[in-house]
GUFITI-558592 format. One record per residue: residue in one letter; y, z, x of N, C-alpha, C, O in turn. Coordinates in steps of 0.1 Angstrom, whole numbers, plus 2048, in hexadecimal, padded with zeros to 3 digits. Each point is the difference from the previous one (the first is absolute). Last residue first. Layout:
<atoms>
AYZXYZXYZXYZX...
</atoms>
This chain:
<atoms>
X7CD8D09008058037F27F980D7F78048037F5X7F17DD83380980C80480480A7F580280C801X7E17CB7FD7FA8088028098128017FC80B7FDX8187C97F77F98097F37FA80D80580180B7FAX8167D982980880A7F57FF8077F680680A7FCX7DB7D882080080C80780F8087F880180D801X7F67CB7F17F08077FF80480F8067FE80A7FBX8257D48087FF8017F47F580F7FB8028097F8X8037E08368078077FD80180C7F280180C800X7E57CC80D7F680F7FF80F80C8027FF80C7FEX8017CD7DF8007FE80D7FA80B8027FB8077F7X7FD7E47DC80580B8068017FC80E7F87F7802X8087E77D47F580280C80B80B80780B7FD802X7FB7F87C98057FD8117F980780A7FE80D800X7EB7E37CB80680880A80980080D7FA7FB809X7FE7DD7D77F480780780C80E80580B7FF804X8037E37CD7FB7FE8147FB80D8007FF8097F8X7F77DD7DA80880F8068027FF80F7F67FE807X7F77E37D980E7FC80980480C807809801808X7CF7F87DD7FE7FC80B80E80080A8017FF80CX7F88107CA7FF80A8057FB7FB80D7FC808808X8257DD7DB7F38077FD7FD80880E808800809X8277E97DC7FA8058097EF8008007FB7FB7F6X82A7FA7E78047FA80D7FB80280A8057F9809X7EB7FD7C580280D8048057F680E7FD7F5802X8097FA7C87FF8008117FE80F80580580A7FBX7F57D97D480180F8057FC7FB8137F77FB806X82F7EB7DA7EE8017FD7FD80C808809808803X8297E17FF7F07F98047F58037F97F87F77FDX8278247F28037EF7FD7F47F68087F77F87FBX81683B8067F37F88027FE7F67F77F67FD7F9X8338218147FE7FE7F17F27FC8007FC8027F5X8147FB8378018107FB7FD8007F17F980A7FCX80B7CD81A7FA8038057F68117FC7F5804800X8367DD7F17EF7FF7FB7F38088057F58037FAX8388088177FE7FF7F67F47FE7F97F98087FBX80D7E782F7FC80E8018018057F47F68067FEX8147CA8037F28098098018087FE7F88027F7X8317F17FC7F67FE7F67F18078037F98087FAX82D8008248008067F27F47FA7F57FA8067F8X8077E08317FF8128038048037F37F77FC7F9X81C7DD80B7EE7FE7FA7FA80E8047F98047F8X8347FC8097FD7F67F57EF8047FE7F98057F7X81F8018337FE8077FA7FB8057EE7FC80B7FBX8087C98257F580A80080280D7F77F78037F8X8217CC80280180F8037F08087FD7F98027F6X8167CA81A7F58047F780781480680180580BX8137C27F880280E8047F58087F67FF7FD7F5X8137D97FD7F28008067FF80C80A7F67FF806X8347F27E57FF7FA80A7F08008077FC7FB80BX8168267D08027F38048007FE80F803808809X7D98197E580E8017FE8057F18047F97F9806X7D88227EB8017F38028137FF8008057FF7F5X7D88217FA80A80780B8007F48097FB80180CX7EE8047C980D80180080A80580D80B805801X7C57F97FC8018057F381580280480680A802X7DA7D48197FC8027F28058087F77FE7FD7F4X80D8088378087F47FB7F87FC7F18067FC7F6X7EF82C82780F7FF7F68077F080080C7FE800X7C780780E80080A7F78107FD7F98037FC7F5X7F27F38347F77F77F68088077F38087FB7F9X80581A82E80A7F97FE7F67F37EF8057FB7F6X7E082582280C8067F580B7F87FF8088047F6X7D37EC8257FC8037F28098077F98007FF7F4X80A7FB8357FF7F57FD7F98027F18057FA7F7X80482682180A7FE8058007F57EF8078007F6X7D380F81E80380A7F480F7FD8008048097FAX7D57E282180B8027FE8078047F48027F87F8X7D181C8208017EE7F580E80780580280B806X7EC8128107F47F48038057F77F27F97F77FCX81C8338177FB8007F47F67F68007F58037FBX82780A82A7F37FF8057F68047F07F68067FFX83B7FD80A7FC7F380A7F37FF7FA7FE7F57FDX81582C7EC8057F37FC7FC7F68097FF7F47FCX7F683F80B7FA7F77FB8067F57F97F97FF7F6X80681183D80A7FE7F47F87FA7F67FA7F5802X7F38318237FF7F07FE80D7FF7F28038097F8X80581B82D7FA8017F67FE7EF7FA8097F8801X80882D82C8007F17F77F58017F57F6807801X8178298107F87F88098047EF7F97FE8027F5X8228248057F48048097FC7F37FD8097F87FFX8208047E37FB80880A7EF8058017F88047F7X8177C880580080D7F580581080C80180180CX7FD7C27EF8068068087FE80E7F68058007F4X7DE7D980980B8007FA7FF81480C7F8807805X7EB7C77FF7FE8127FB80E8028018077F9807X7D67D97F180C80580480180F8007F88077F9X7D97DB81180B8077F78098067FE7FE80C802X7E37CB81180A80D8078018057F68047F77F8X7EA7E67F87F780380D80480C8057F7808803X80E7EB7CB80D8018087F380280C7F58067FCX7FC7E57D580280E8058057FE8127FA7F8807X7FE7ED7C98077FC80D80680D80880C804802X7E57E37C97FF80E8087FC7F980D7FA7F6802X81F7E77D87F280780780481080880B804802X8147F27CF7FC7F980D7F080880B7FA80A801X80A7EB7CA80280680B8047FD80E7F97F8807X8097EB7CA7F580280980B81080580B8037FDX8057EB7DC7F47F67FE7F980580C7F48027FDX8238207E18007FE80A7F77F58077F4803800X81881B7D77FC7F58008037F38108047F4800X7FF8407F080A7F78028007F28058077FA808X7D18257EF8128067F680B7F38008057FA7F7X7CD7FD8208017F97F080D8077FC8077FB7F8X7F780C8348027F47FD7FE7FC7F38067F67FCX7EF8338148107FF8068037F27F880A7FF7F9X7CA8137FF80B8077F880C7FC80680A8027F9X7D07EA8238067FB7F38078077F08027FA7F6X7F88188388017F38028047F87F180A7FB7FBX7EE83581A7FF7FC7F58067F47FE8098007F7X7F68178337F38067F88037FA7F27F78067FAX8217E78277F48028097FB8087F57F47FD7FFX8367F77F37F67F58017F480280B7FB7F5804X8268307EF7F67FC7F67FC7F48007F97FD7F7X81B81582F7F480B7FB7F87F87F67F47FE800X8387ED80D7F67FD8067EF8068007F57FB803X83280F7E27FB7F57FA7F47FB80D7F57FA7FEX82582D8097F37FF7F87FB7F17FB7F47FE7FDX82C8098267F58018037F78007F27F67FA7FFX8367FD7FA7F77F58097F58038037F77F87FFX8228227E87FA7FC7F47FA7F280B7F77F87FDX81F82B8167F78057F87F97F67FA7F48027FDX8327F18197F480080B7F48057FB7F57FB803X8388057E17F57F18037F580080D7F87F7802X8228327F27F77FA7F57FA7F38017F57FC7FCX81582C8268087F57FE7F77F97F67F57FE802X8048378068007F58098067F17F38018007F4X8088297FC7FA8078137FF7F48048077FE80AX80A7FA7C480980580B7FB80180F8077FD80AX7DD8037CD8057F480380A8008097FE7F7808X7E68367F780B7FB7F98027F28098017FF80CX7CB8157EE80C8048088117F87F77FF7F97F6X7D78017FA7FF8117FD80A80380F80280B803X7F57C47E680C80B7F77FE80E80680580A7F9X7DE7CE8147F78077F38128097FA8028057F5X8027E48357FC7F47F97FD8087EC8027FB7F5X80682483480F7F37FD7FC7F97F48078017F6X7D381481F80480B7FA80E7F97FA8028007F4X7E67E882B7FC7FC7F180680A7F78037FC7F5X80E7FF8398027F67F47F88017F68047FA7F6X7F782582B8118017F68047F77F98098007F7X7C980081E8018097F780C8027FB8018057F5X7FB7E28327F67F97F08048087F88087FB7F8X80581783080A7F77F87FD7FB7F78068007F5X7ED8308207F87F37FB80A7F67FC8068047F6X80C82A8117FC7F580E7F97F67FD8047F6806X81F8267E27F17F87F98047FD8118097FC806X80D8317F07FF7F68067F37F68007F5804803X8158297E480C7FB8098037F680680C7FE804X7DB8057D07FC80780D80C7FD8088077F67FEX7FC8147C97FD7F580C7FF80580E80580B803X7F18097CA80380880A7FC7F28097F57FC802X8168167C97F67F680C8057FD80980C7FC7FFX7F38337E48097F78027FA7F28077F6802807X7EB8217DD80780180B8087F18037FC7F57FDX7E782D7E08037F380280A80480980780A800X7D080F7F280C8028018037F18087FA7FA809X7E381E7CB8017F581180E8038038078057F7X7C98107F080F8058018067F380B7FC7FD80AX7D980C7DB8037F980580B8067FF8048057F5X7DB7F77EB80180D8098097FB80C7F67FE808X7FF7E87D27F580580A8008098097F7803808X8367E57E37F18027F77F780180D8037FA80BX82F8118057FB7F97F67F08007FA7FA80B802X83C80D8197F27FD7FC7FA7F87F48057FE7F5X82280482E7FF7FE7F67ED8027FF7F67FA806X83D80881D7F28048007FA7FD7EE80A8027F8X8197E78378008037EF7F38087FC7F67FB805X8347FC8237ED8028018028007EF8098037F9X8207DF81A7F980F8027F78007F77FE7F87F7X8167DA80980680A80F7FB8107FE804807809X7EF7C47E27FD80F7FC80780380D7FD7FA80AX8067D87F58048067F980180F7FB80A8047FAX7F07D982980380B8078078087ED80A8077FEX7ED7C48078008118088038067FD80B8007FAX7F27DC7DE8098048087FB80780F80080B7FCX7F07EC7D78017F28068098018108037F7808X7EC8337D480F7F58057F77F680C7FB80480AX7FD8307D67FE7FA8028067F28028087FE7F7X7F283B80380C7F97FE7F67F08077F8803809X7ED8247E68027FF80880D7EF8027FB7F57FFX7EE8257DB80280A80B8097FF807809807801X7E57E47D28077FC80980580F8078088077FAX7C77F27E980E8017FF8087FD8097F87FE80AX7DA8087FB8037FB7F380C7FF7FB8017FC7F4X7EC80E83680780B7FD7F97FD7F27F78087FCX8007D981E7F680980580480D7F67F88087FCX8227D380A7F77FA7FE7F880F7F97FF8017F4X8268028258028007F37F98007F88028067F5X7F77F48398018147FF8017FA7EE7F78047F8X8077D281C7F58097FF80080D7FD7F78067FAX8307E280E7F87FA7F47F18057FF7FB8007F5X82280E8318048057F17F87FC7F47FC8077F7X7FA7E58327FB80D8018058087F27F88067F9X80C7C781A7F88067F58008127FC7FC8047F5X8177E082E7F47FF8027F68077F47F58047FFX83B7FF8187FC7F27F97F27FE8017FC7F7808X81982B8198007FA7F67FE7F27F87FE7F5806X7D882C81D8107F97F980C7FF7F87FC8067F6X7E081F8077F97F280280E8028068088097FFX7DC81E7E58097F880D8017F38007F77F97FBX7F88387EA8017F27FF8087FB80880B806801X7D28297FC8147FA8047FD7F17FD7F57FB802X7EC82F7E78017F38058107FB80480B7FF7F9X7CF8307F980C7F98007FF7F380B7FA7FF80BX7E48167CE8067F980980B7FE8098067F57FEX7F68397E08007EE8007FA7FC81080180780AX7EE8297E180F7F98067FF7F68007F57FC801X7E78237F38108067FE80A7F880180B8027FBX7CC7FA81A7FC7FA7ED80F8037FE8067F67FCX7F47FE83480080B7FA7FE7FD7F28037F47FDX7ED7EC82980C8047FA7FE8077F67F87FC7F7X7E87E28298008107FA8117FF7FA8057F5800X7F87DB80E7F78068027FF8107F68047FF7F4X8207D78178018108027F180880180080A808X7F77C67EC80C80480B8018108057F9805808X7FC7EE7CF7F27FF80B80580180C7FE809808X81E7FE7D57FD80A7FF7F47FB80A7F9809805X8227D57F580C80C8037F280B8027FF80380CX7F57DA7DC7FB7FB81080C80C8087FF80180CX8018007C77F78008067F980680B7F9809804X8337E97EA7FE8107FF7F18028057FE80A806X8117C47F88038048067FF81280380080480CX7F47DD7CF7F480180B8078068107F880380AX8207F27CB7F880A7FD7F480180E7F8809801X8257D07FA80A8138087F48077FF7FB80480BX7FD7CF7E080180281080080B8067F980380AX81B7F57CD7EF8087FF7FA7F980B7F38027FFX8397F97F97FE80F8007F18017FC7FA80A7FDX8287CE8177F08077F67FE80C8057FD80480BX82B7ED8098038047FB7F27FB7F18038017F4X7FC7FC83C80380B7FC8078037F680580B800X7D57DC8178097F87F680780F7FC7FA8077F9X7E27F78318018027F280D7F77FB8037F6807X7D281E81E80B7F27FC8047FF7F67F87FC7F8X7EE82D82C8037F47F180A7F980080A803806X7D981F82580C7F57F68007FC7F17F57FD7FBX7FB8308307FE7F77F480B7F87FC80C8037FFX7E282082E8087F97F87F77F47F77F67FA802X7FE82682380680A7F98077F57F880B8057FEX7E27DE8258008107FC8078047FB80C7FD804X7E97D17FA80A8068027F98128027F98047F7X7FF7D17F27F780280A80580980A7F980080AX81F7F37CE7F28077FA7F880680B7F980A7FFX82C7D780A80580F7FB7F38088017FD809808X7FA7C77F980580680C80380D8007FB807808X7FB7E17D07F280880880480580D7FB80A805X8267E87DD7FE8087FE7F28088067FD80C801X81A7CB80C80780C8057F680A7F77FB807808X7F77CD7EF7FE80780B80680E8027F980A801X80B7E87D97F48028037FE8068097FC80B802X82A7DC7F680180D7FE7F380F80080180D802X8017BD80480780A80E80080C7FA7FC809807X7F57DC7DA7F680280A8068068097FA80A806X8227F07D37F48067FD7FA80680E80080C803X8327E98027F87F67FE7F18087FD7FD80680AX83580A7E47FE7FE8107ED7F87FC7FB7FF7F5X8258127ED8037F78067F57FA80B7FD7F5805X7FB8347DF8047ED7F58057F980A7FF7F47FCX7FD8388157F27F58027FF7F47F67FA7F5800X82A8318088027F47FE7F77F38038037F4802X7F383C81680A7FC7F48047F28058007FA80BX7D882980E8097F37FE8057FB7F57F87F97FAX7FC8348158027FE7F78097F280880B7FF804X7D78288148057F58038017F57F27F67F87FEX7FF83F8167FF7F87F28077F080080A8007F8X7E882D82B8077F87FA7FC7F87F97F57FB803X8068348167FB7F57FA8057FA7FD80A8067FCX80481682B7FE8017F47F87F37FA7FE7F6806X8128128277F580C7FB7FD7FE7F27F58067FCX82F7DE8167F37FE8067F480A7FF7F47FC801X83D7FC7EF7F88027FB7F37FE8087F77FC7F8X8307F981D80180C7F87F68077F97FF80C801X8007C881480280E8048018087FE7F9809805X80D7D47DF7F28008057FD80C80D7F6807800X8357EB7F27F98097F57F08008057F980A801X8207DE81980780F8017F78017F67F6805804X8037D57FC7F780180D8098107FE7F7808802X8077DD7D480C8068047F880580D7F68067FBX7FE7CF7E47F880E80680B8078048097FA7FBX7F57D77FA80E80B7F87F780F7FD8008077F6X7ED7D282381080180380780A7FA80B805803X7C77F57F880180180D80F80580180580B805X7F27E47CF7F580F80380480480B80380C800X80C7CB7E580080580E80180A80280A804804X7EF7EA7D28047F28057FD8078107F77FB806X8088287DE7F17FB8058037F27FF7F67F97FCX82883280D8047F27F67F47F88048007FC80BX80183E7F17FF7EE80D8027F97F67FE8027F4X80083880B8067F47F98047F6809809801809X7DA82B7FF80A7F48048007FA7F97F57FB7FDX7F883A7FA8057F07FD8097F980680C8027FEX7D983380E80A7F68027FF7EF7FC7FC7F8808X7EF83D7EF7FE7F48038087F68018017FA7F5X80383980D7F37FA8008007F38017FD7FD80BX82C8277FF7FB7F47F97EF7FE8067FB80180BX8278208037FE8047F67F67F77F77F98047F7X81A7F48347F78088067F98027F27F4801800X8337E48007F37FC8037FA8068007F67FC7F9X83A80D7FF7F47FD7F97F07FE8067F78067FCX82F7F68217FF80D7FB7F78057F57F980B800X80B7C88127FF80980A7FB80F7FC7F6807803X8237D87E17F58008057F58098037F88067F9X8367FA80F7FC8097EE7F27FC8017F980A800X81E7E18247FF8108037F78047F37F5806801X8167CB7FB7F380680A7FF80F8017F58067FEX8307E57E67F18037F97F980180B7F88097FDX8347F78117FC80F7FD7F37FF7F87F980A7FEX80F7CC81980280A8097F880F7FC7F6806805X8187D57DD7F380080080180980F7F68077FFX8367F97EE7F98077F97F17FC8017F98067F8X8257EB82880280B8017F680A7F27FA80B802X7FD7C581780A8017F47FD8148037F5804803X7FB7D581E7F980E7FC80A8067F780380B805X7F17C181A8098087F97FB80F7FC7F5803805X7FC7CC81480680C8008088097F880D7FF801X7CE7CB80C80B8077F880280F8037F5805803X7FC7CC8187FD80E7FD80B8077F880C800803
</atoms>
């Protein structure tokens, strides 16, 4: 479980906050590799009255049919709409001011659309406000946590948007979800340990894409899938939580050491540097050297946490 709350995504919740009441329709910006994971569960709070516009960016990567899925899943949604876009075709964009004004519904002849843009960092969001602008608005980086305060910009259709910092949650309880968010670049290579990142995905990407793992790096077999009877649970605060490195179902250990001995991470004496083959995997990974991977589908979302009646009778109190 990851933790943190950087002092300037802190002050973008308040600003948030403060904005909102003013806004009609609220844009998430999702990395539609993982729509689920790089949802913000705080921003989704936040916005719960409002409409929302679910803009999965960088749909050149990620896989046609999964994206499909997510987008009928959104669609099925109340009060909400998706598209899948490529954020930097701007004639993609054009269908975004649209679906902004079906959304919002009535609105004054007098006055734009107004729309907050949100997401994550690393998630496209600048490259979209720029997109959208026709011009460079919005500071843009390979980086987190690049925009640090609100930006407002109007654009074609009536549309006013205000761009907002990308805003991490204080705490990923989903572990899947800190590795694929690790694996895609939208947390820092730094939060968790880079050869564990690139063990479990390699194990992610030989259960959903079998032979993208093995024709990239020409790989003669996989090892078989061999799912754990027990599954280990790692020490958290409140309740144990399953470890996802025990319980990935291939050895992803064993497939990354494959990896960096084919691309140069073969040292004397037959010693194999993992970190070697982590820089390559997740590198390729993020450029979509494999091909277009998504990491998730809308089957993986877990289920709700079952309320106790403790739980029941706090809402009721409330």
């Amino acid at each position: 479980m990851l933790g943190w709350f950087p002092g300037h995504m802190n002050k973008a919740r308040r600003q948030i906050k403060e904005v909102l009441p003013e806004i009609d329709v609220v844009i998430e910006v999702l990395d539609a590799r993982l729509p689920y994971s790089s949802a913000n569960p705080m921003l989704a709070e936040l916005t719960r009255h409002k409409p929302v516009l679910k803009i999965l960016s960088r749909a050149d990567l990620a896989d046609p049919e999964r994206t499909a899925e997510w987008v009928a899943y959104f669609d099925a949604q109340e009060n909400m709409r998706a598209l899948a876009v490529t954020t930097t075709n701007t004639r993609e964009l054009k269908k975004i001011p649209k679906l902004c004004h079906e959304l919002a519904g009535a609105v004054r002849a007098d006055r734009d659309v107004r729309v907050m843009v949100m997401g994550i960092p690393n998630v496209g969001k600048s490259t979209l406000i720029n997109g959208l602008a026709g011009r460079k608005i919005a500071k843009t980086g390979n980086e987190p946590a690049v925009t640090k305060r609100q930006q407002k910009v109007r654009i074609d259709g009536r549309v006013a948007l205000t761009d907002t910092p990308g805003v991490l949650w204080p705490k990923i309880e989903d572990q899947a979800s800190a590795y694929r968010l690790a694996a895609t670049g939208a947390i820092r290579d730094t939060a968790i340990e880079y050869a564990d990142v690139a063990i479990v995905t390699s194990a992610e990407l030989a259960k959903r894409y079998p032979e993208a793992l093995t024709e990239r790096y020409k790989l003669k077999e996989l090892p078989p899938y061999a799912a754990p009877e027990i599954p280990h649970d790692i020490d958290a605060d409140g309740p144990k939580k399953p470890d996802f490195l025990a319980i990935a179902g291939f050895d992803g250990n064993a497939i990354l050491k494959d990896i960096a001995a084919r691309r140069g991470g073969l040292r004397p004496g037959g010693a194999v540097d993992l970190h070697r083959g982590a820089e390559v995997l997740l590198h390729e990974l993020r450029d979509g050297k494999l091909g277009r991977l998504t990491l998730e589908t809308p089957a993986d979302i877990p289920p709700p946490p079952v309320q106790n009646d403790e739980d029941n009778q706090a809402l009721s109190d409330a």
